[in-house]
Each structure stands twice: as C-alpha cells, then as structure tokens.
Backbone as a chain_set.jsonl record, in Angstrom:
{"seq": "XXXXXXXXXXXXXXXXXXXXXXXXXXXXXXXXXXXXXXXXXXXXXXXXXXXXXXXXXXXXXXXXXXXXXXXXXXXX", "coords": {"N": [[-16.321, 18.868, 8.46], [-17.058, 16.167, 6.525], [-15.957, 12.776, 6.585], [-14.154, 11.053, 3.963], [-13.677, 7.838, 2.333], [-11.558, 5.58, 0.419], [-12.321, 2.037, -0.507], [-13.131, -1.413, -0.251], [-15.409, -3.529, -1.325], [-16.497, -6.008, 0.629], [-19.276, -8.055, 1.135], [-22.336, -8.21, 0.096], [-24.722, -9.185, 1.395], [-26.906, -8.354, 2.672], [-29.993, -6.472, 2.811], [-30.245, -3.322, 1.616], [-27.72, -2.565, 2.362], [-23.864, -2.59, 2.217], [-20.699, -4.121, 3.107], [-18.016, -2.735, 3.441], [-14.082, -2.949, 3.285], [-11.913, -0.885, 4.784], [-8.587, 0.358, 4.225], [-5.328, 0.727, 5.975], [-2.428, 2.918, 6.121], [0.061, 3.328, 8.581], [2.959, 5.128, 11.053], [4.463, 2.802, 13.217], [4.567, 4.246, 16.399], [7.039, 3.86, 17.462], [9.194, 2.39, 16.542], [8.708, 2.849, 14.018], [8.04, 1.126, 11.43], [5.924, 0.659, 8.756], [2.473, 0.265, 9.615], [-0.331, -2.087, 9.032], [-3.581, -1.495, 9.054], [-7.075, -3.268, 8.818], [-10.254, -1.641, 8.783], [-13.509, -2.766, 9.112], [-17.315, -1.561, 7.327], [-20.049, -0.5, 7.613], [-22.282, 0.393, 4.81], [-24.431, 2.362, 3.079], [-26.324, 1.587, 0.017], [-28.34, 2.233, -1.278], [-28.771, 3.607, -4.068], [-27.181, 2.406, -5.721], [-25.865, -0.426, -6.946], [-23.67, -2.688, -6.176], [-21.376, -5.021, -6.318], [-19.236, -8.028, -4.939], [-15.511, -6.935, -4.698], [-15.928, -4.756, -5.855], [-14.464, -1.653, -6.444], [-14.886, 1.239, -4.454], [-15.91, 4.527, -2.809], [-16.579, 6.253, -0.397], [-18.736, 8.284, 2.139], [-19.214, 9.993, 4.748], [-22.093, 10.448, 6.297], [-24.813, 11.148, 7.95], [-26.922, 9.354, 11.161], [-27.926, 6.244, 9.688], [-28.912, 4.386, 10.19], [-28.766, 2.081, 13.353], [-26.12, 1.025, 13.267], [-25.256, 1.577, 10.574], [-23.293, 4.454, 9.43], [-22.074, 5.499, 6.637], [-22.286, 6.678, 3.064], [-22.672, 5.277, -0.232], [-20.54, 6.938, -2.321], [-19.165, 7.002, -5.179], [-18.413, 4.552, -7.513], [-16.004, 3.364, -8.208]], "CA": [[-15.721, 18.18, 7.33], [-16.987, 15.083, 6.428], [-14.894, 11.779, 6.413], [-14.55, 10.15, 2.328], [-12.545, 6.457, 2.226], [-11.759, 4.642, -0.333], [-12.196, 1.285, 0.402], [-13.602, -2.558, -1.234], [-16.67, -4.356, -1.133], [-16.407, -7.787, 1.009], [-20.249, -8.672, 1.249], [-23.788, -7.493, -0.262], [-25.602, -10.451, 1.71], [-27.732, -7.732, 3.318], [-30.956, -5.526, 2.198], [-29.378, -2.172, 1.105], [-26.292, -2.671, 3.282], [-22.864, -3.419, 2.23], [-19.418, -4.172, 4.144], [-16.617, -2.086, 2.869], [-13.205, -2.658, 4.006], [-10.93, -0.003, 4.412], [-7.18, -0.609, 4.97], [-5.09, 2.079, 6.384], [-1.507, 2.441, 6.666], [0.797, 4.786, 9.409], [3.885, 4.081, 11.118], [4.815, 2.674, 14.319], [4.83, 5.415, 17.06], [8.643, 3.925, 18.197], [9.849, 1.924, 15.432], [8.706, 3.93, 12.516], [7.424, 0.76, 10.521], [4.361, 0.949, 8.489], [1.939, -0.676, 10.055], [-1.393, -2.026, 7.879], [-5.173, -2.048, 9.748], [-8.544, -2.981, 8.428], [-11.358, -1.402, 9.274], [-14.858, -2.947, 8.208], [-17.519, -0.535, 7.781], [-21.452, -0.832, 6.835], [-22.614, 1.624, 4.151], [-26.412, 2.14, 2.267], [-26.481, 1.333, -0.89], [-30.129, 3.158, -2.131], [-28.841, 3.711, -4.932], [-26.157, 1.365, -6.189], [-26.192, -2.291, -7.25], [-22.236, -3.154, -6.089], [-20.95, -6.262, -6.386], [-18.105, -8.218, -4.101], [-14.605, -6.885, -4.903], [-15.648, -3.247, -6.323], [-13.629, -0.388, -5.336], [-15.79, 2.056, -3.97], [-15.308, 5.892, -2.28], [-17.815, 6.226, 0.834], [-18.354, 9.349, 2.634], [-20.232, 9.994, 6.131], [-23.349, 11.202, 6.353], [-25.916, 11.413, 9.126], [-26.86, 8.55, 11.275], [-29.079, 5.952, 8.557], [-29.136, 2.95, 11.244], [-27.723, 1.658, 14.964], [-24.263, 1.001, 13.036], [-24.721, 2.362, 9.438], [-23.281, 6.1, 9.179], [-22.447, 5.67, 5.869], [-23.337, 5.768, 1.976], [-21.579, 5.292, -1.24], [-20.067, 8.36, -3.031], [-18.779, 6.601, -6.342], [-17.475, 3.384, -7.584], [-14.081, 3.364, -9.049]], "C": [[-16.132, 16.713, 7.36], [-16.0, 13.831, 5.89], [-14.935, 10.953, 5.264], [-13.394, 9.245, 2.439], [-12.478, 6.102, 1.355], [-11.228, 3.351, 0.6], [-12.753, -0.279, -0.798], [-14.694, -3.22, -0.904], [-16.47, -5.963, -0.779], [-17.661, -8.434, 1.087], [-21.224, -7.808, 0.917], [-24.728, -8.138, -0.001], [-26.791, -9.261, 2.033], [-28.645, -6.668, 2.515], [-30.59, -4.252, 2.515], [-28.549, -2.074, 1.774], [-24.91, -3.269, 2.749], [-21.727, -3.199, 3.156], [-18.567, -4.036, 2.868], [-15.036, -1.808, 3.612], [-11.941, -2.029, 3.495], [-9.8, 0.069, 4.977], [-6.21, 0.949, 5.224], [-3.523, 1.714, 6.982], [-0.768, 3.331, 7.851], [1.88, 3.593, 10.017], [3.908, 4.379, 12.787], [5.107, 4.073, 15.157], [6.59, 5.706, 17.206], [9.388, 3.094, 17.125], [10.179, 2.119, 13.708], [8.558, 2.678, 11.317], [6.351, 0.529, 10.221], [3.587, -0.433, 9.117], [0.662, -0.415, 9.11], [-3.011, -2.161, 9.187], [-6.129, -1.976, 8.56], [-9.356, -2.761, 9.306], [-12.543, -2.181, 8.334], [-16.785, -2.649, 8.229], [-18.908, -0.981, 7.014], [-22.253, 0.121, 6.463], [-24.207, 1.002, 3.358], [-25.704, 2.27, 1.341], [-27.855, 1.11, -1.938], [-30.059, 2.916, -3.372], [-28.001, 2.699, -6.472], [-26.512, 0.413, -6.24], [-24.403, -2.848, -7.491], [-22.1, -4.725, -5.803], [-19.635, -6.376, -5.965], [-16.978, -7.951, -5.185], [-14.145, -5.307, -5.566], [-14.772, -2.221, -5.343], [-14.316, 0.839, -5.347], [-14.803, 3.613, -3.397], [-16.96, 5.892, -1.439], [-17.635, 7.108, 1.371], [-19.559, 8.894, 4.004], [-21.245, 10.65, 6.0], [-23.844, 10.851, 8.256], [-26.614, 9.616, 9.967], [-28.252, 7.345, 10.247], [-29.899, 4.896, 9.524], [-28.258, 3.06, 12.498], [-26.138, 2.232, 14.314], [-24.024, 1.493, 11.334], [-24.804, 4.194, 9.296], [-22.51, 6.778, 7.646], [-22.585, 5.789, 4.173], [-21.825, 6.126, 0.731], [-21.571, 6.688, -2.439], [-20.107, 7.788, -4.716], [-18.561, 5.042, -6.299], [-16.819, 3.422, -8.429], [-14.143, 2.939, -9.978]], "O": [[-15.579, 16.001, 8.198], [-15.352, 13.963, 4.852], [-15.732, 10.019, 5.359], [-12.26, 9.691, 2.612], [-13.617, 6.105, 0.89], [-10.473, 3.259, 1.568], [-12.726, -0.133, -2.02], [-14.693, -3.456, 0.304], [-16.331, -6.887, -1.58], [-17.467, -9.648, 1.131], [-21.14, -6.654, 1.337], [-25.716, -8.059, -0.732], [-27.791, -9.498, 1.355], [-28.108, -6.02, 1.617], [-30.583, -3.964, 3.712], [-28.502, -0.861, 1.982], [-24.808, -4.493, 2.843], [-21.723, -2.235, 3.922], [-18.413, -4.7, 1.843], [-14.768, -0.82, 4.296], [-11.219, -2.258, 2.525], [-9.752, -0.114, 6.193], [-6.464, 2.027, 4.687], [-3.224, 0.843, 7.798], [-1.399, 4.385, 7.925], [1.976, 2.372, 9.894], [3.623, 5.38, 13.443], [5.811, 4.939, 14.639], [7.258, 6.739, 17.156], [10.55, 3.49, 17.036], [11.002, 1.864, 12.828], [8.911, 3.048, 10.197], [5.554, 0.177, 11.091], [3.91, -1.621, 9.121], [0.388, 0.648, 8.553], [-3.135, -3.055, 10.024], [-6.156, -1.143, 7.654], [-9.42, -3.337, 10.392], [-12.514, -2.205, 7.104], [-17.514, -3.329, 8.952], [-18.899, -1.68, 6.0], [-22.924, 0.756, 7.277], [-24.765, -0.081, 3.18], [-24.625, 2.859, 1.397], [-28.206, 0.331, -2.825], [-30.892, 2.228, -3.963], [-28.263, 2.501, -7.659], [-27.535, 0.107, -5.629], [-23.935, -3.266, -8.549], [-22.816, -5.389, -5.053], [-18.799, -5.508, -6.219], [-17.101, -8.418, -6.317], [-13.05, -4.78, -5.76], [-14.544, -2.092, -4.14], [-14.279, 1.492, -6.39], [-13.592, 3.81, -3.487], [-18.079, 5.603, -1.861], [-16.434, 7.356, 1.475], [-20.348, 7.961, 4.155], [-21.093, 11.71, 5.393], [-23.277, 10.47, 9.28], [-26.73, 8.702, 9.151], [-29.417, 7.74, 10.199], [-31.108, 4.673, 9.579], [-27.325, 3.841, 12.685], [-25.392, 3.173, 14.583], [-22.907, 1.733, 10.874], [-25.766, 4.947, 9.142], [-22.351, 7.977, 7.418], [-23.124, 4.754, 3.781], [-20.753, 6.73, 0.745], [-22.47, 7.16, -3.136], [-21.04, 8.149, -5.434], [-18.536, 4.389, -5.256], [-17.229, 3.538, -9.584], [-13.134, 2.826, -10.674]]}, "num_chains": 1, "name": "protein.A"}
C-alpha cells in the first residue's frame, strides 16, 4: 500500500524538487491531548509547475534520489 499525504508547498528553490510540509495530528499517549507535528518532505515535480503555498496530495513511489521518495499526485 502506498503512503498519499496531503500536505503544502514551502519552497520550489530547487530543479524539479519541492518541500512539502505535512502536519499531522494524534494524541498524547498519557494525557490524551492532540498533539500537532510537521514533517518536511522532498517530492519531484516532472510534471507540475507548483507554486509556494499550494495544497498538494503526494504519494510514494520508488526511490527518485538519496532523499526524494516522492512525487505529486494532484494539486488541490
């Protein structure tokens, strides 16, 4: 099963690479309040022309680079 996020576009400085951060909530193991994390995650962008602040859907694929695993599904 591959892994699909939605998530937002913080930077497109890079040649077909952007940083998409995806925020994620769950709750405390012992206190039971939600707690918030970002993750920030570096997807191809072959085919897309996204610009900072889009809201994107990214799925995993296969490894593309060292640290990009991977590419954009849609944009919102």
């Amino acid at each position: 099963m591959k892994k699909i996020f939605n998530g937002v576009i913080v930077s497109v400085k890079m040649q077909r690479t952007a940083i998409v951060k995806i925020t994620r909530k769950y709750p405390h193991p012992l206190y039971k309040k939600l707690i918030k994390r970002d993750n920030r995650i570096k997807v191809d962008v072959a085919t897309f022309a996204p610009a900072v602040g889009d809201n994107v859907k990214i799925i995993e694929v296969k490894p593309i680079s060292k640290t990009k695993h991977f590419r954009i599904l849609e944009v919102i």
